[in-house]
N, C-alpha and C positions, 0 to 999 in steps of 0.2 A: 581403847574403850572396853566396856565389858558389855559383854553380848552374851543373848537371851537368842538361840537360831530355833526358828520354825518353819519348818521345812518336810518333806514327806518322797515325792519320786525320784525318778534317776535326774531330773532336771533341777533340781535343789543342790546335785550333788556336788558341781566344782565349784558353787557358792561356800557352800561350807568347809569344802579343801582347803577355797580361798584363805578363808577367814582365821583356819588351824594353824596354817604356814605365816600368817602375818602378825603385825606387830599387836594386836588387837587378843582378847581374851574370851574366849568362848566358853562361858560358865557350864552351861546347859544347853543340852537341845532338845524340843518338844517336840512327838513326832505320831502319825498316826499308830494304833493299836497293832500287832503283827496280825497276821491273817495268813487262815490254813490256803496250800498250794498247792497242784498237783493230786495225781489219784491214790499216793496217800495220805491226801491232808496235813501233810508236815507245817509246821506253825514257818512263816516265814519273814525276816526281820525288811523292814523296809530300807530303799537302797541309802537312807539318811543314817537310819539308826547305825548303820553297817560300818558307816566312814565316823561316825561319834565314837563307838566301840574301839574302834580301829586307834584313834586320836585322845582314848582314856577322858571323854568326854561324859557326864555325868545324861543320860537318857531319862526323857519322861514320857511317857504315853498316854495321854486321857482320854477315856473315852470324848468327854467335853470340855471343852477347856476354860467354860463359858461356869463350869463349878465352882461353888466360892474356894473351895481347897485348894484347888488348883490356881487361882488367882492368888490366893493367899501364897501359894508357894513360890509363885512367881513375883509377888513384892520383899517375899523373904530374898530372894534372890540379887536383887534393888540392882537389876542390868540400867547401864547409862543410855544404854539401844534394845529396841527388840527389831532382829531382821526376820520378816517372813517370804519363803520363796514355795512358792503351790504346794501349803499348808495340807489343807484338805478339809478344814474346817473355818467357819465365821468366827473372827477378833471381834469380840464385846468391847465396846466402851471404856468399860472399865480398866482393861487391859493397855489398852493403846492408852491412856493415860499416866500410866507407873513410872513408864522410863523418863527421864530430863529431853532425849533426844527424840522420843517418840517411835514409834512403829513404821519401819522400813520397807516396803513389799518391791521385790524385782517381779516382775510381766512382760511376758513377752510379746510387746508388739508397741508399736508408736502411739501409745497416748495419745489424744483418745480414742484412737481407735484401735479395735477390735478387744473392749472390755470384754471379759468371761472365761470361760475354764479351758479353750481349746484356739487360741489366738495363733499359735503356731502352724498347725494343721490349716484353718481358714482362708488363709494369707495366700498359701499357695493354691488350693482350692476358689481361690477367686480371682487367680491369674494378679497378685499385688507386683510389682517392679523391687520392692525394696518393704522389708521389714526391719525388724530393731530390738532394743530393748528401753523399759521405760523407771526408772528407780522413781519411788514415788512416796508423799506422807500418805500415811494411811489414815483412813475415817471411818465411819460408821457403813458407809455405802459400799459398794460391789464393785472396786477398782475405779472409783471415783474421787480420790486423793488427789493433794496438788502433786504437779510434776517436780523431780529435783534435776536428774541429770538424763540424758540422751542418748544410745549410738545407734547409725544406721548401719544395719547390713541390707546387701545388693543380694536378691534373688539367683541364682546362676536358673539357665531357662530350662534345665531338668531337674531342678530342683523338687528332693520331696518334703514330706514332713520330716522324716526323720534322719536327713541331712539339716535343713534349716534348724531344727529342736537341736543339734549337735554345735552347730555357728553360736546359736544365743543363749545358750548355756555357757558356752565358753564366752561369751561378751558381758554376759548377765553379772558373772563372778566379776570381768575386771569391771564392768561399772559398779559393783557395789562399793567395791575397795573407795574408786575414786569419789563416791561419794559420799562414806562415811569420813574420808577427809577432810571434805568440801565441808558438811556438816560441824567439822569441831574447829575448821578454821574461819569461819563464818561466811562462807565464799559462795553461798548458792542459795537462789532467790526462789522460793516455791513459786510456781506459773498456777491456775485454776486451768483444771484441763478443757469446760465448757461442752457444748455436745459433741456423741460419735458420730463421724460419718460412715461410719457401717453398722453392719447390723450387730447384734450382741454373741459373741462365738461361742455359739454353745457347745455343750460337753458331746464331744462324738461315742457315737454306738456303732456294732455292728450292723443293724439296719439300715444304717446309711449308705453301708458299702456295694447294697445293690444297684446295679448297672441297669438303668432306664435308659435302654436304647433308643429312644424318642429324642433326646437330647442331641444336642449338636457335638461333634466331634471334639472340636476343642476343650467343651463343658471336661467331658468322660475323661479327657488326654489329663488334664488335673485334677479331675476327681481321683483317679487313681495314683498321682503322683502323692495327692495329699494324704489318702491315708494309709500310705506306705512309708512305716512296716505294719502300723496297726488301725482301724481293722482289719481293711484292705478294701480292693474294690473287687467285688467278685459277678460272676452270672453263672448261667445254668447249662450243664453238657448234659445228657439223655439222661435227667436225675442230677447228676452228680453236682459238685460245687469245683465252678473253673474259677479260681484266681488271678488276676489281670496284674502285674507287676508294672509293665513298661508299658507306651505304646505311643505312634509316631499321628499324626494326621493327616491326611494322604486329601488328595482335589475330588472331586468325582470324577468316575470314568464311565460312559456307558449311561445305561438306563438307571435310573434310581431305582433301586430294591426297597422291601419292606424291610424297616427298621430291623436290625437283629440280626440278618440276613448274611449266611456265609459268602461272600463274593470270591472269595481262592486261600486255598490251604494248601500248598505245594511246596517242594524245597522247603527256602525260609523266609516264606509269606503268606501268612493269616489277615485275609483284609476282610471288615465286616462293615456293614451299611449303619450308617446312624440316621439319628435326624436331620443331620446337613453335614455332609462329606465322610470322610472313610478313616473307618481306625484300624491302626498296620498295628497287629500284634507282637510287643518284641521280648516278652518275657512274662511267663504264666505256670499257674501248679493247679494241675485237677487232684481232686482229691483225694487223700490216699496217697500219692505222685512227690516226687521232690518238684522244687523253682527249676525251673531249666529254660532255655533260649528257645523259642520258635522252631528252630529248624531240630533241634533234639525231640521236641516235641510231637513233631508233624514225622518224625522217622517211628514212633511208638504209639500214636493215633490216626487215622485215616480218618480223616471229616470230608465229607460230601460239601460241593458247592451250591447253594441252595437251602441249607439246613439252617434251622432258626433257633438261635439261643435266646 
């Protein structure tokens, strides 16, 4: 088939490897605008465009894609498929109508749940068993397309976001494959995906990454699993900013302390008081500081028992 890929992060990226090495023809690929990086603003090409270049594949950038020229360019191009994998922009109507086969979108997450821009990160942040990927037709709505093909992946139980993003990336590519075959052999029956059982996965920020130590232990234990590596889950050392990478959930022991509260910093054990049981610290970077393990940690800071972060 001839293919039309739109695509934009590093998570689009072994879709579109896919699709370079297989029997299938990847006209064009449209991809967000570059954007300056770094403190000297150097223009920098997205991790899509990178691997098109790479594949002498023909790049477009618009700022909207939703312009009639841009549309126009794209019926000049008369793809049999259009595939989108976190685009970064809303498919008009008009668009998702061009191709014979229609508009493709791989999402990372089972259908229908966790429609929106951060289904990856969510899953583990809400303690899921098992996520997946969801190949789906595309419509006018916000990840509301019928369903085409399925896989699940199993959670491993320290799992973060940016091992799970790594699983369904690599699952995302092979269910596209199999379902643009499915597609031209007539072998797959769209499903209505009906409503979500979870909430809409919104787009993560840095704000989110603050540690409310009110929260119960477990909450924090995948709060920080999920948004590592980005943004992270972080709190506050005499001013500074402490980053939480790892961390264990421990019973209560003792009297319950005020939320926040250093309970023991020695050798290599950092335990703090939450809202319900105890989080063992096992991998943190204050700032300024490289990641290092607990016990590197507590040999280059001396933290009082008792101190409140």
């Amino acid at each position: 088939m001839k293919i039309i890929y739109m695509g934009t992060p590093d998570f689009a990226v072994e879709a579109l490897e896919a699709l370079a090495s297989s029997r299938h023809e990847v006209t064009a690929v449209f991809t967000q605008p570059d954007k300056p990086k770094g403190r000297g603003k150097a223009m920098q090409f997205t991790p899509v465009k990178e691997v098109a270049l790479r594949e002498n594949i023909p790049v477009y950038q618009p700022k909207k894609v939703r312009d009639p020229e841009v549309i126009q360019k794209i019926r000049e191009l008369a793809p049999d498929v259009l595939v989108v994998v976190a685009f970064g922009q809303i498919i008009p109507q008009e668009i998702l109508d061009i191709a014979p086969y229609g508009c493709i979108n791989v999402h990372g997450s089972l259908l229908p749940k966790y429609r929106g821009a951060a289904p990856i990160q969510w899953a583990v942040i809400d303690g899921e068993k098992e996520s997946g990927v969801t190949t789906m037709q595309m419509d006018a709505g916000l990840d509301t397309g019928d369903m085409l093909l399925k896989t699940v992946v199993p959670l491993d139980e320290k799992e973060t976001g940016g091992s799970l993003f790594d699983k369904l990336s690599k699952a995302g590519a092979d269910l596209l494959l199999k379902t643009l075959d499915a597609l031209e052999n007539g072998t797959v029956t769209p499903q209505k995906q009906g409503e979500s059982p979870t909430a809409y996965a919104k787009m993560l920020t840095k704000d989110m990454g603050a540690i409310d130590w009110n929260r119960p232990a477990k909450e924090l234990e995948r709060l920080i699993r999920g948004l590592n590596p980005w943004p992270s889950a972080y709190t506050k050392l005499n001013g500074k900013t402490l980053k939480i990478w790892a961390a264990d959930v421990c019973g209560q022991t003792g009297e319950k302390a005020q939320p926040g509260t250093v309970l023991k910093a020695e050798k290599d054990e950092f335990l703090i008081q939450t809202g319900e049981k105890i989080l063992s610290v096992k991998e943190l970077q204050l700032e300024g500081k490289k990641r290092m393990d607990t016990a590197a940690f507590l040999r280059g800071c001396h933290l009082e028992k008792g101190m409140i972060l």
